[in-house]
C-alpha positions, 0 to 999 in steps of 0.5 A: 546478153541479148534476147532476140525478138520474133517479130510477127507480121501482119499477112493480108489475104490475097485477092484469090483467097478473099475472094474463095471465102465470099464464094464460101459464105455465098454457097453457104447463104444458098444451101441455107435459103435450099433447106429453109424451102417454102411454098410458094402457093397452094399447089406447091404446100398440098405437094409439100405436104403429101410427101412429108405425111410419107416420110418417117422424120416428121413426128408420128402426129402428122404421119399420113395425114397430109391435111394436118400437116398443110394446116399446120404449115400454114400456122406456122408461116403466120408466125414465121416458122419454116415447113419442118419448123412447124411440124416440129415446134406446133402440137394439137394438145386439147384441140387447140394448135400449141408452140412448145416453149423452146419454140417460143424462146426462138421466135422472140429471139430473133425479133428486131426489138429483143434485148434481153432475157434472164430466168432464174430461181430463188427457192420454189420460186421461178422468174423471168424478166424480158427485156423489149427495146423502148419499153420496161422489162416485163417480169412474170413468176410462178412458184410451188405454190401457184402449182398446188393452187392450179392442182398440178402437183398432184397430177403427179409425172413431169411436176413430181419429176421436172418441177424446177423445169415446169415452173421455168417454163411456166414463168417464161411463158408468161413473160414472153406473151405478155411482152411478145404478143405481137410475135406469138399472136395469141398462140398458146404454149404447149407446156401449159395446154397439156395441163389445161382440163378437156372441157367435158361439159353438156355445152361443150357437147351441144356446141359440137353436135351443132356444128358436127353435120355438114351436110346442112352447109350449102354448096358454093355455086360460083367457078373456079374458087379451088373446090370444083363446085363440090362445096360441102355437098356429098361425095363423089359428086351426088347432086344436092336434093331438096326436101322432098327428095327432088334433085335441086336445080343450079340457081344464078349467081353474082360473080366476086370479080365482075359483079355481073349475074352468072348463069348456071351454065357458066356464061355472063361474066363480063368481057374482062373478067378473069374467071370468063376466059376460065370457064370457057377453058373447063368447057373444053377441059371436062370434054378431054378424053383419055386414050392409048395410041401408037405413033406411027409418024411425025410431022410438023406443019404450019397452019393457015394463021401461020401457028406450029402444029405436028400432025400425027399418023397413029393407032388408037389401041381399043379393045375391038383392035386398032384404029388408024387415024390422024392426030394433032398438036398445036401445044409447042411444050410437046413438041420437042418430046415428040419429034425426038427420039426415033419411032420403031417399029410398032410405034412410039406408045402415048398415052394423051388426053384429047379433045374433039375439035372442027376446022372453019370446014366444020370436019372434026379432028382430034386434038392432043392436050396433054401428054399422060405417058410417052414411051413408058415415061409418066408426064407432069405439067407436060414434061417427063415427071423426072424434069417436071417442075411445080407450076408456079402462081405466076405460070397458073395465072399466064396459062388463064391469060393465054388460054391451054388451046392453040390456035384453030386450024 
């Protein structure tokens, strides 16, 4: 009797169907890289991280408290873990920031010379080796025993309940730092911070009264280094005041980028210096006006030295009642938003910030910056909040080279 055999063909996928997985795995990767979001600069992380402090899904420590969080993103990117990585895996436990042990585990991990690692408990006591390519395994242990001596036990909660869990961690911690340093840089581990003592002691309580007043620390006087001027000075820009009470006057200073003596006025620095061209633009920037305007027509023109530029017939909204005048805008970002859209009756509502500017004839004009909110619709970076996009560094530095202000009329 025979017996009939079922052979089994090899099937080789189709050029479609192979390539339909490699599109798969691409938009994968994407959704992946989507979710992994890093900032890209510090106006993109103190974004960030505003709107986790309001959210509900990071932990309860770092809720409404978006300067924690920016500290804490930071942290982590320093030892490569991602924004929400951070808040979740880094923990304040005695004022020092710690890493639970999980966290740890996942950073070594995934370091290129990570062999091998293998925990395991022989009575009261726990072990763990680490394996690192090119080097001997690094065994550490910790037992009952270690526990009563570093009194422990006798706290009583998670080493009453979990005493095989702690001493596991405990010996892992060990093990990983001392074969890892270079991963962890010296962080420490939250398991044992929260059995480290808080020091209460009179020289810890010296140490901190002597560096609780601010108030000592001076401003800086140099521009542009991301604190307004303000330093540590009082709030709501209170001028600095001396000891007999006398409001200190503003001292020159050396700039860090041309090395030249500054004025307290902002003028000085050299031809190419970077910061030159900025402390012109706060000039300009700290003359801005904001006002309300109804427009009443648009039209686009051409200047002298063949720049685009719309001039504008408006009514500046006041409270004695309307004012009829002229406006301009050499800012082409704007321009599209408004030549669009049709003007009713009682115009199109703007809300600007402007500037007073003079023609070679010396007659002033006003000029439009930016645009606050048109229509109803609030702007960000010059576009309708729902298209605006976060500035990037490159964007930032291209705004300094090219200057914010057109050209003249």
């Amino acid at each position: 009797m025979e017996t009939k055999q079922e052979s089994t063909a090899l099937t080789l996928p189709s050029p479609a169907q192979t390539q339909e997985k490699a599109e798969i795995v691409r938009s994968s990767a994407k959704a992946t890289r989507l979710a992994a979001f890093t900032p890209g600069n510090l106006t993109e992380a103190i974004a960030l991280s505003k709107m986790m402090a309001n959210s509900e899904l990071v932990p309860k420590d770092y809720r409404g408290k978006p300067a924690n969080i920016l500290v804490a993103i930071q942290f982590g990117s320093e030892i490569g873990l991602a924004p929400m990585q951070s808040l979740q895996s880094i923990s304040v436990i005695n004022g020092r920031p710690s890493i639970w042990g999980d966290a740890a585990l996942a950073l070594v991990q995934g370091h290129a010379d990570f062999e091998d690692i293998s925990e395991t408990t022989e009575g009261t006591v726990a072990k763990c080796i680490v394996k690192r390519r090119g080097r001997s395994p690094v065994v550490r242990t910790f037992s009952d025993e270690d526990a009563i001596k570093a009194g422990l036990i006798a706290k009583g909660g998670v080493w009453v309940q979990y005493r095989a869990r702690m001493r596991q961690l405990r010996a892992r911690g060990f093990a990983l730092r001392d074969s890892f340093a270079d991963v962890l840089k010296g962080i420490s581990i939250a398991e044992e911070s929260i059995d480290t003592p808080v020091d209460t002691s009179q020289a810890k309580v010296q140490r901190d009264s002597m560096t609780s007043d601010l108030s000592m620390l001076t401003p800086s006087q140099e521009q542009n280094r991301g604190h307004e001027d303000t330093g540590l000075g009082p709030k709501n820009g209170a001028p600095k005041k001396d000891e007999q009470n006398q409001e200190r006057k503003p001292e020159p200073f050396i700039c860090s980028e041309c090395r030249k003596v500054i004025n307290p006025g902002g003028t000085g620095h050299g031809s190419d210096c970077k910061f030159a061209v900025k402390a012109e633009q706060d000039k300009k920037t700290a003359q801005f006006q904001k006002a309300l305007y109804k427009i009443k027509s648009v039209a686009a023109k051409v200047d002298k030295k063949k720049a685009d530029y719309l001039e504008m017939v408006v009514d500046l909204v006041t409270n004695e009642g309307d004012k009829s005048g002229q406006l301009y805008c050499w800012r082409k970002p704007l321009h599209e938003y408004l030549l669009g859209g049709t003007i009713p009756e009682g115009g199109r509502a703007l809300v600007g910030e402007v500037s007073t500017d003079k023609t070679d004839s010396n007659k002033k004009f006003i000029r439009l910056e930016h645009i606050v909110e048109l229509d109803g619709v609030p702007f960000v970076n010059d576009a309708p909040a729902a298209q605006a996009q976060m500035p990037t560094a490159e964007d930032e530095e291209a705004e300094i080279a090219d200057g914010l202000f057109g050209q003249e009329s």
